[in-house]
C-alpha positions as CSV (number, residue, x, y, z in Angstrom):
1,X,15.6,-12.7,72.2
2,X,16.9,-9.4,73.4
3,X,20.3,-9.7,72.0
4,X,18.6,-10.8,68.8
5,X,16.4,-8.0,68.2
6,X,18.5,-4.7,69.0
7,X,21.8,-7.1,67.5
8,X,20.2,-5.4,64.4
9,X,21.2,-1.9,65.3
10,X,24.4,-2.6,66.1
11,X,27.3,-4.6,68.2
12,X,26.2,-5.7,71.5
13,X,28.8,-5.8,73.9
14,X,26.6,-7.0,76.9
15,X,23.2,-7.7,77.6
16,X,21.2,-9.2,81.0
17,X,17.7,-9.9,81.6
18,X,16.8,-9.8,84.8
19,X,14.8,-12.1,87.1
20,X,13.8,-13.0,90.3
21,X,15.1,-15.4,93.2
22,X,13.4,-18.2,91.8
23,X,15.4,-17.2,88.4
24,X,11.9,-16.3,86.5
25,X,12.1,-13.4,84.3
26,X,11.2,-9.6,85.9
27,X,10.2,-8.5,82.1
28,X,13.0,-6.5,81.9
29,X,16.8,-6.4,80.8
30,X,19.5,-4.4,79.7
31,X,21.6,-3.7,76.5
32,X,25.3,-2.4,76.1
33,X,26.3,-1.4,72.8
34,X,29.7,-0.9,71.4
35,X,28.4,2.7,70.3
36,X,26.9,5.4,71.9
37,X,26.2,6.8,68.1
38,X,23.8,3.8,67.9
39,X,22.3,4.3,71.4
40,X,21.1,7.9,70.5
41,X,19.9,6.4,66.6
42,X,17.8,3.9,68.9
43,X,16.7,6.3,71.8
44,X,15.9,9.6,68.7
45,X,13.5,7.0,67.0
46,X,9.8,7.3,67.1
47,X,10.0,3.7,67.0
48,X,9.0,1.4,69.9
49,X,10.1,-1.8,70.6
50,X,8.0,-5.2,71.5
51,X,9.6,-8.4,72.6
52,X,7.1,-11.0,73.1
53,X,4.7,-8.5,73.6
54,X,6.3,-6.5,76.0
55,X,7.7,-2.8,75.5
């Protein structure tokens, strides 16, 4: 679902979510995006974001 959601900003070159030993998600992950222009559109906007209820 992370991939999906910021997929709409722009071209995701890599994304992980990361979990624990026993391979359960921390509630966390990263994003890298073919631009930085639409890192700092993401990062400028007042907007939050909420994946399954988490920010």
């Amino acid at each position: 679902e992370l991939k999906e959601y910021f997929s709409s900003y722009g071209n995701i070159i890599e994304h992980q979510i990361m979990t624990d030993q026993s391979g359960r998600s921390r509630g966390f992950g990263f994003v890298t995006f073919e631009s930085e222009e639409t890192v700092e559109e993401i990062l400028s906007s007042s907007q939050s974001h909420e994946i399954k209820g988490k920010q």
